[in-house]
Legacy VTK file of the C-alpha trace (Angstrom):
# vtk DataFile Version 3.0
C-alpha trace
ASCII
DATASET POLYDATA
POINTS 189 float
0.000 0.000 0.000
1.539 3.079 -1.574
-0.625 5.591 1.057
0.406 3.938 4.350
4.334 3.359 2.996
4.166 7.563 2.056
2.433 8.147 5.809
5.438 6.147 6.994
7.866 7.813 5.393
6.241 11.647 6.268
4.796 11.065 9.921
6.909 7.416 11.519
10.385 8.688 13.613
12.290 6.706 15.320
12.362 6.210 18.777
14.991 4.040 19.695
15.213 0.117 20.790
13.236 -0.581 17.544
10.041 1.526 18.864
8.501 3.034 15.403
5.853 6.036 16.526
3.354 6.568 13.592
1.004 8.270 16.247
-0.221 10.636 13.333
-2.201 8.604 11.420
-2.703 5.344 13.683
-1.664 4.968 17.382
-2.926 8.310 18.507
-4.478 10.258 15.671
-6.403 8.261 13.207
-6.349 9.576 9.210
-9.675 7.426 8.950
-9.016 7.365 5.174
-5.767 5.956 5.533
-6.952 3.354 7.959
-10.461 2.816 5.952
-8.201 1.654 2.604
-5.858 -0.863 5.161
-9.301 -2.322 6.043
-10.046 -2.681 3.065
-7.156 -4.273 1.458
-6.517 -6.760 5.095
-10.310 -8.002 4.067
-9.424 -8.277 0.427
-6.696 -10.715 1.032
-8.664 -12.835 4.003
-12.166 -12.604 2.805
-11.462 -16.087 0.859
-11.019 -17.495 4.097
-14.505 -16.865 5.210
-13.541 -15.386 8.612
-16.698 -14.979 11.085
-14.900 -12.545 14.179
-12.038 -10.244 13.780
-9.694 -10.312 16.908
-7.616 -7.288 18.287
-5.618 -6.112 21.242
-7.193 -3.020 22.783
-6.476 0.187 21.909
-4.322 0.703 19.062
-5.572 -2.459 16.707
-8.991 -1.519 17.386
-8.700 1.064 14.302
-7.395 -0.965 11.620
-9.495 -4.031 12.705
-12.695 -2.467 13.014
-12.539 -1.611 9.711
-11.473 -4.681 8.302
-14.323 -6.334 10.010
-16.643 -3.322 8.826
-15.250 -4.111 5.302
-15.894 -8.326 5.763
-18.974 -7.486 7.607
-18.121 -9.415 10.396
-17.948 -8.477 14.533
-15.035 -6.957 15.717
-13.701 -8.712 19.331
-11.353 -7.023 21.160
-8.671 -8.236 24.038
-9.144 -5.694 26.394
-6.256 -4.959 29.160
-8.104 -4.299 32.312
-11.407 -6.257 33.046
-14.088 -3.793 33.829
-16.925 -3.953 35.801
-19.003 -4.995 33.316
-17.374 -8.013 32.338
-18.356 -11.516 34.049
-16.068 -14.220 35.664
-16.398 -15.857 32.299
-13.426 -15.203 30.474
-10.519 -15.892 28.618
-6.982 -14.333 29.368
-3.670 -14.378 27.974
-0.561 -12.209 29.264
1.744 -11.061 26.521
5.151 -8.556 27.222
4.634 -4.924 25.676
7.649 -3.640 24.115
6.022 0.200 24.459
4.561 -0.222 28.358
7.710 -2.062 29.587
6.353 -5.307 30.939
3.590 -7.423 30.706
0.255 -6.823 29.780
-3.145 -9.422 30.276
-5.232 -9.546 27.446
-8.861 -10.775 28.379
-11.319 -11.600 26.378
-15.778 -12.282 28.298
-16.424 -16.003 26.731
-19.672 -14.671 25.280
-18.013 -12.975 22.566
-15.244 -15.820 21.353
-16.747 -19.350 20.997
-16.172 -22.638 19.371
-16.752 -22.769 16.066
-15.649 -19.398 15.021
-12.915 -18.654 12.200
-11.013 -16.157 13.413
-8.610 -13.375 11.788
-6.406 -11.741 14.303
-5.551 -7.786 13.265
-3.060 -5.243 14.952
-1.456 -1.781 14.183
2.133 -3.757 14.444
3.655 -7.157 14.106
7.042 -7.233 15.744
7.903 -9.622 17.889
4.520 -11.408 17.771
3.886 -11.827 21.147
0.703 -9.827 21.179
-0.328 -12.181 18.471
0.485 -15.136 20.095
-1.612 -14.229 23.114
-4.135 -13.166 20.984
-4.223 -16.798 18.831
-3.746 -18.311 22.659
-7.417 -16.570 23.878
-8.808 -18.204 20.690
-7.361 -21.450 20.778
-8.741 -21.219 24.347
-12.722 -20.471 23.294
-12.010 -23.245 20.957
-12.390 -21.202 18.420
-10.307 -21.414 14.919
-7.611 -18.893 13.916
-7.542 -18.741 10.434
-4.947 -15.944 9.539
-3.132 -13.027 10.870
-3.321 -9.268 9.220
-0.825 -6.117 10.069
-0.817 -2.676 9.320
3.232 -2.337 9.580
5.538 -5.277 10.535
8.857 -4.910 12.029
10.577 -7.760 10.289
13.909 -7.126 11.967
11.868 -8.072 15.277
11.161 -11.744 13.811
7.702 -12.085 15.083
6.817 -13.695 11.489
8.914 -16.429 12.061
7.206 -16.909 15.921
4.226 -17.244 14.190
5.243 -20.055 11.509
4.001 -22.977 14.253
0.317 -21.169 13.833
0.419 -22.668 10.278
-1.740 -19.646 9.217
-1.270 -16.889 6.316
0.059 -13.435 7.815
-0.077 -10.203 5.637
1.408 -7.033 6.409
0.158 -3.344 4.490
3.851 -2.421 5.062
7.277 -4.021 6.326
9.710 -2.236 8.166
13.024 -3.603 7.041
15.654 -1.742 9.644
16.535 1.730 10.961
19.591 3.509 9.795
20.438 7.090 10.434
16.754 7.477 12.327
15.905 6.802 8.483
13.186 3.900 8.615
13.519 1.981 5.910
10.842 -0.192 4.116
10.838 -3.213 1.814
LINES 1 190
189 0 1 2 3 4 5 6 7 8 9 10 11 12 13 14 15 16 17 18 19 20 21 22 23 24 25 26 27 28 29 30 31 32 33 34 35 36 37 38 39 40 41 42 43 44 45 46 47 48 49 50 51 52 53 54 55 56 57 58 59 60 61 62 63 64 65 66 67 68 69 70 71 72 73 74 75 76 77 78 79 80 81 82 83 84 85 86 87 88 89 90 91 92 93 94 95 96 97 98 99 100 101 102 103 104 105 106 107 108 109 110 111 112 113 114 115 116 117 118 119 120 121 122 123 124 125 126 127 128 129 130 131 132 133 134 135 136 137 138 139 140 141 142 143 144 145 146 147 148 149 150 151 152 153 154 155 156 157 158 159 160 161 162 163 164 165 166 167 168 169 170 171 172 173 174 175 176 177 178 179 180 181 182 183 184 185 186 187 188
C-alpha cells in the first residue's frame, strides 16, 4: 500500500530500541481514510477465508481491525487490558510482554463474545515480535475457536515475530514491512 508506505515515510520517527511512533495517522491520531483503505485491502486478502470474528488487542488495533471487520462485515472482538466492571467471571486471558509499556500486559477476552466454532482473523497496528499475536491466537485457541490468519498494518521484520508465528500454520499479511533503521531513516521493503 503506496498511502500507508508515504504516511510512513512523512509522519513514523524513530524512537529508539526498535520503537517506530506513527502516532499521526494510527496509534494516537487516526487519518480514517488511511486506515479505511488498510481495512479494506486486510479483508481483500482474508475474505477467501470466510472469517466470522475479527480479533484485536485493545487500543491501538482496534482502528485498523474495526474496519477490516466493517469491510468483511463481520464483529469486531477485542482483548481488552483491564477487566471492567461490566465483564463476568467468564473469560478468557492471555498475558503477553509490551515492548512500548515495559512489561507485561493481560489480554482478556468475556467467553460470550469468542466461541467454538468461530474462524477467526487476528488484526493489529504492528507485528514485531509477535507476542501480542500469540496471546491473541492463545485466547482463541482457548474459546475453541479457529484462527484462520493473521493481518498487520506495519511489521517490524527485523523483530522476527513472522517467524514466531510459523508454528500457527496460518497466512500473515502485512500493508507495510519495516526492514531496519539507519540514520533514524526507517527503511521499508
Amino acid at each position: 500500500m503506496e498511502a500507508l508506505k508515504e504516511a510512513i515515510r512523512r509522519h513514523g520517527r524513530h524512537l529508539g530500541n526498535g520503537i517506530i511512533k506513527v502516532d499521526a495517522f494510527l496509534n494516537h491520531q487516526i487519518d480514517p481514510a488511511l486506515i479505511a483503505a488498510c481495512g479494506q485491502e486486510l479483508a481483500r486478502r482474508f475474505r477467501h477465508l470466510g472469517p466470522t470474528k475479527v480479533l484485536t488487542a485493545e487500543i491501538s488495533g482496534i482502528g485498523p481491525a474495526l474496519m477490516t471487520a466493517y469491510a468483511l462485515g463481520v464483529p469486531l472482538v477485542f482483548a481488552r487490558k483491564h477487566k471492567p466492571l461490566t465483564m463476568g467471571d467468564d473469560v478468557f486471558f492471555a498475558a503477553a510482554p509490551s515492548h512500548t509499556k515495559g512489561g507485561d500486559v493481560t489480554l482478556l477476552v468475556a467467553a460470550d463474545y469468542l466461541r467454538a466454532g468461530d474462524r477467526v482473523l487476528i488484526i493489529d497496528d504492528f507485528l514485531a515480535t509477535g507476542a501480542t499475536i500469540l496471546a491473541l491466537a492463545r485466547l482463541a485457541q482457548a474459546a475453541g475457536a479457529q484462527v484462520i490468519g493473521i493481518g498487520a498494518v506495519i511489521e517490524k521484520r527485523f523483530e522476527g515475530g513472522r517467524d514466531r508465528l510459523r508454528a500457527l500454520n496460518v497466512p500473515v499479511e502485512s500493508l507495510a514491512v519495516v526492514i531496519g533503521v539507519e540514520s533514524e531513516q526507517i527503511l521499508l521493503e
